[in-house]
N, C-alpha and C positions, 0 to 999 in steps of 0.2 A: 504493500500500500504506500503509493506518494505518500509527503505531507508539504505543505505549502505554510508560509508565515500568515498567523493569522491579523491582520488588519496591523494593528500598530503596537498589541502585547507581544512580539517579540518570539510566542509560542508559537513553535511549528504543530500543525493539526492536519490529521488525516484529512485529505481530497475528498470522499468519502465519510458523512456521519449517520447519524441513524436518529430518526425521527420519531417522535411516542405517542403523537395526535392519537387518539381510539384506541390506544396498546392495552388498555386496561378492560377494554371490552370482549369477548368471545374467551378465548383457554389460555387462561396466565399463565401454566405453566410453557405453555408452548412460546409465547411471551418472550418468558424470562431467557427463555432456552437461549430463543432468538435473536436476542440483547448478547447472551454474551458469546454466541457466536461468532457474532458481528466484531468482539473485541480481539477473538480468537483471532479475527483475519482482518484486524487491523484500524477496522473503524471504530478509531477511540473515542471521539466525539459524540458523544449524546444531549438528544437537546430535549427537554422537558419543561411544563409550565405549573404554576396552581391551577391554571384552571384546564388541564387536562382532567381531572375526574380524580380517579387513583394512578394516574399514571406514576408520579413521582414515588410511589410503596413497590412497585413492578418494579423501578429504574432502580430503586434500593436493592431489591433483592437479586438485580442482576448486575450488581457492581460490588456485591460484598465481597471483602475479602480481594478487592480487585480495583479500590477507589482511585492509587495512586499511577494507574495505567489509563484513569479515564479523563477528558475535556468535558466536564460536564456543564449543563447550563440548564437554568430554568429562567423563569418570567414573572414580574409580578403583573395583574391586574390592574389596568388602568382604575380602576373605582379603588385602590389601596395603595394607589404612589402617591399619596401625599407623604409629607417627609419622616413621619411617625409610623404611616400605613405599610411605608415602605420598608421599613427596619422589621418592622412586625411580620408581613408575607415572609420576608427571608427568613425569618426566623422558624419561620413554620415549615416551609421549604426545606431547609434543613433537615430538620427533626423528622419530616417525612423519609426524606433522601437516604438518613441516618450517616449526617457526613457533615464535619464541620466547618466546613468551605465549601463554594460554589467556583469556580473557574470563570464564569462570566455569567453576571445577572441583566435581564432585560425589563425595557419597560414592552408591554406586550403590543400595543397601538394608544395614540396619543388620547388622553382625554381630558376630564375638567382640571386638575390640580395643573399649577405653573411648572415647567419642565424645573426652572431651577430649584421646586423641592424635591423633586423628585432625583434631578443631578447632586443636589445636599446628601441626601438621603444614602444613595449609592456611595458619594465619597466619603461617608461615614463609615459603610460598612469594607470598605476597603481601608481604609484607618486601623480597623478593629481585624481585619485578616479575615473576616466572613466571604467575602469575595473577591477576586484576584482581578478582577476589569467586567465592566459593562458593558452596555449596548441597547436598542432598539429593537422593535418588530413594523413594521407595517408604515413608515414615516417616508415620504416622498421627500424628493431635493429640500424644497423649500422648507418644511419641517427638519430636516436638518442643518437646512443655514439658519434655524433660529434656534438649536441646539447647539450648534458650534460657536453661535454669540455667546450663550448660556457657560459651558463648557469649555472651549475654548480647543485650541489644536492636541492631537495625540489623544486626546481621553475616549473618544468614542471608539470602542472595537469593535462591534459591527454591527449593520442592519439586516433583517431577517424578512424575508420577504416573499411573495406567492412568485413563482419562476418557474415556467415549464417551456416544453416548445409550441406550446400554440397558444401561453403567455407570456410575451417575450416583454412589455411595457415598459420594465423597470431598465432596459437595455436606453432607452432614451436617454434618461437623464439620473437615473441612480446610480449607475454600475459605474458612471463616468465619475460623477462626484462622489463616492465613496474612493477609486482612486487615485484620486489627485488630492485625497485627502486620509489617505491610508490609513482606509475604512474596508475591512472583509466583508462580503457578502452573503447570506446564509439563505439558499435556497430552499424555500419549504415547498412541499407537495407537487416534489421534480417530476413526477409522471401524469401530474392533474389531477382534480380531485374526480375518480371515479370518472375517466374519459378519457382511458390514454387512445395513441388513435392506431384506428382499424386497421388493419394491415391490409385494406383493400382499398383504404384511402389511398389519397394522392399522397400524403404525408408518410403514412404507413406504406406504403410500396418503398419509401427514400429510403426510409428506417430498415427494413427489410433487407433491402439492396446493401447498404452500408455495412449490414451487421454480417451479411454474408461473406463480404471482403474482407472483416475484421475474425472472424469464425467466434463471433460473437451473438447477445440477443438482443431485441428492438431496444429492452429499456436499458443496457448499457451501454449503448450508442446514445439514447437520450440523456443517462449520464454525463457523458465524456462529452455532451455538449454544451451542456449547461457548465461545467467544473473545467471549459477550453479556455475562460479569464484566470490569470494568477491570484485575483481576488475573490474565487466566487467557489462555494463549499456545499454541495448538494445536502442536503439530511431524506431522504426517501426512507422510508418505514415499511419493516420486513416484521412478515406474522409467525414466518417459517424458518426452521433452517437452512432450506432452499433457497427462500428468497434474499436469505440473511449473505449468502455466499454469493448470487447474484450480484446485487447489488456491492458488492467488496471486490469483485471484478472487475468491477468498471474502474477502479481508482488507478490502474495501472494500463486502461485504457488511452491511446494517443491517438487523436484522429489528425488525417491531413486537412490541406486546405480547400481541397477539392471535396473531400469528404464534409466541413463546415459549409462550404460555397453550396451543395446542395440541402444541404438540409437550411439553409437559408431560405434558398428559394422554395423551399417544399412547405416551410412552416412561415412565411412574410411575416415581419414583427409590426408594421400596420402603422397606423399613427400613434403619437400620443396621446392617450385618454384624460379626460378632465383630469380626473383623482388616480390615484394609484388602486390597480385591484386588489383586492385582499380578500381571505375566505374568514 
């Protein structure tokens, strides 16, 4: 498994992380299995939020014994970053995780409280050693040029954001200004949510074709497309040990430029949308 520096902590992190949206829902132990397979082959990065359900009790029990091998990250709640709110989520975070650090905490999408309690808040807890750097979810350029007023240069480690190939938006004007401001990228729900595409689409024949030059499969070509910027870090979410080894394949995945050049044209990244999408 590559690993790439992540945004402006300095820490190198798997190409490749593993996602826990709904990980808590259907067979945990198949779960947990599938978490730490994913560690086995390299994807040390794990990303988790409070308001996953139980996902963070799953992410505990698939990192025991094994904390000091993992990039971990959770999120707090826009409704609990306020600067008190926020000390308190991590705190609970934690004691979930069963681990006394977080590796990078996020604010999850922006809401009512002012960024700078919530930037307070996080420099608190990185004062106190409860987390090692922070970051964002779901924040468009301009929500982060009025974070990096707030904040100022190097503090933000990365934004986390909806990125697949048939939503490419944030290629506009996020991917840009996250690197020129050495800011990591964290792709959620790299295969879409529930719509990865057909292999009898147009898009899906590209994928196909590619994956067959590579003696590879559709979704680790989609991978290695998304994770083809220096700053940009898939998290795709496996239920299985299959999928868990999939998806850990792709991180050693290189595609050419012929190989990007069509799947460009197979997936068109379209205009810029008002807002940024987010799930």
């Amino acid at each position: 498994m590559r690993h790439k520096k992540f945004g402006s902590t300095g820490h190198d992190v798997s190409v490749i992380g593993q996602g826990t949206w709904y990980i808590d829902r259907g067979d945990r132990k198949a779960a947990v299995a599938a978490l730490r397979r994913g560690l086995d082959l390299g994807m040390t990065h794990i990303d988790t939020a409070e308001m996953y359900g139980d996902a963070e009790i799953v992410v505990a029990e698939a990192i025991a014994g094994r904390r000091d091998e993992t990039y971990l990250v959770s999120k707090v709640l826009p409704s609990n970053a306020s600067r008190r709110g926020t000390i308190a989520a991590c705190e609970r975070s934690l004691a979930r995780l069963k681990t006394d650090r977080l590796d990078c905490y996020l604010l999850h999408w922006r809401g009512s409280f002012p960024l700078s309690e919530t930037v307070d808040a996080f420099e608190q807890l990185v004062q106190a050693g409860k987390i090692r750097s922070w970051g964002v979810s779901n924040f468009d350029a301009e929500d982060l040029d009025e974070l990096l007023e707030v904040a100022g240069e190097g503090k933000i480690a990365c934004n986390q954001v909806l990125y697949h190939l048939q939503e490419r938006a944030i290629e506009h004007a996020v991917i840009p200004w996250c690197e020129k401001h050495g800011v990591a990228v964290v792709a959620y729900s790299p295969f879409g949510h529930n719509k990865f595409p057909d292999q009898r689409s147009k898009g899906g024949a590209a994928l196909q074709t590619i994956a067959k030059r590579h003696g590879a499969s559709a979704r680790q070509i989609a991978l290695a497309f998304l994770g083809r910027e220096a700053n940009v870090f898939p998290i795709p979410k496996a239920s299985s040990l299959e999928h868990a080894a999939e998806n850990a394949a792709a991180g050693d995945l290189l595609l050419s430029k012929e190989d990007i050049a069509a799947l460009e044209s197979a997936f068109p990244r379209g205009p810029r949308p008002r807002s940024l999408p987010m799930l």
